[in-house]
C-alpha positions, 0 to 999 in steps of 0.5 A: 046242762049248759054254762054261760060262762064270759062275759056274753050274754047267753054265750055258751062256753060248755054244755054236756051232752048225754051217752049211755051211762057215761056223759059228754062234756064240750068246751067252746072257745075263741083258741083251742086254749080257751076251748079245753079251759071250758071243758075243764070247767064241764068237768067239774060241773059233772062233780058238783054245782056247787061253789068251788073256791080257786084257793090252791093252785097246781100246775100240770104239763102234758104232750101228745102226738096231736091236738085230740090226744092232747085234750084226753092227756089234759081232762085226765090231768085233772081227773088225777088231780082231782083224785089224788090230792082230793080237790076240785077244780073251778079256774083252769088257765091253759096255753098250748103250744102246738101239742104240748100244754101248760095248764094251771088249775085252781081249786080248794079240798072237796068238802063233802057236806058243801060240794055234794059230789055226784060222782067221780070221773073215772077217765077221759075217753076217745069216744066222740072226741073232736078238737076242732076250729069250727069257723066264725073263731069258735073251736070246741073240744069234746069227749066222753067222760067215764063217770 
């Protein structure tokens, strides 16, 4: 599954990718920023494809010895969320600085019947995890996820 996301036509700004019974998500952006923010929104497609509201925000900080450490810190933030206030997540906003982020996270309460959730996200993992500026002003973050 891929989503074209921004405002380019056809621009990919994440996909998943298959692994065994677990899945991969890849963001793709012009900053590391952006890049993690569409990984964020992989994440959530791996939950549901239906319509998630940005109704309540919450605000997570995270650091890391680096900047691939810092993604697996920052898709767990939101996993946690995710589990212990029972939301799902549609807008992320992120910055970071160097290895410390600053992320906000908007979102509404699941509503089973509306959201259809497939799974839950279990973890970020560090299995073929890469945070890279790949040239030409793209960077990707990438990670399996235990679903």
């Amino acid at each position: 599954m891929n989503g074209t996301l921004g405002t380019a036509v056809g621009e990919t700004k994440w996909e998943h990718f298959p692994h065994a019974a677990d899945v991969g998500i890849r963001g793709f952006g012009k900053t590391v920023a952006e890049a993690f923010e569409q990984a964020a929104l992989a994440l959530t497609a791996v939950v549901t494809t239906a319509e998630v509201r940005p109704l309540i925000s919450v605000t997570v900080e995270r650091e890391a010895p680096d900047i691939e450490l810092l993604f697996v810190e920052w898709l767990n933030a939101i996993i946690y969320e995710m589990a212990v206030r029972k939301m799902l997540f549609s807008r992320f906003a992120v910055t970071v600085d160097g290895t410390q982020l600053r992320g906000t996270l908007w979102g509404e309460a699941v509503d089973v019947a509306r959201h259809a959730p497939a799974c839950e996200p279990k973890g970020a993992t560090y299995t073929a995890l890469k945070v890279a500026n790949e040239g030409s002003g793209v960077w990707t973050a990438a990670c399996i996820v235990d679903v």
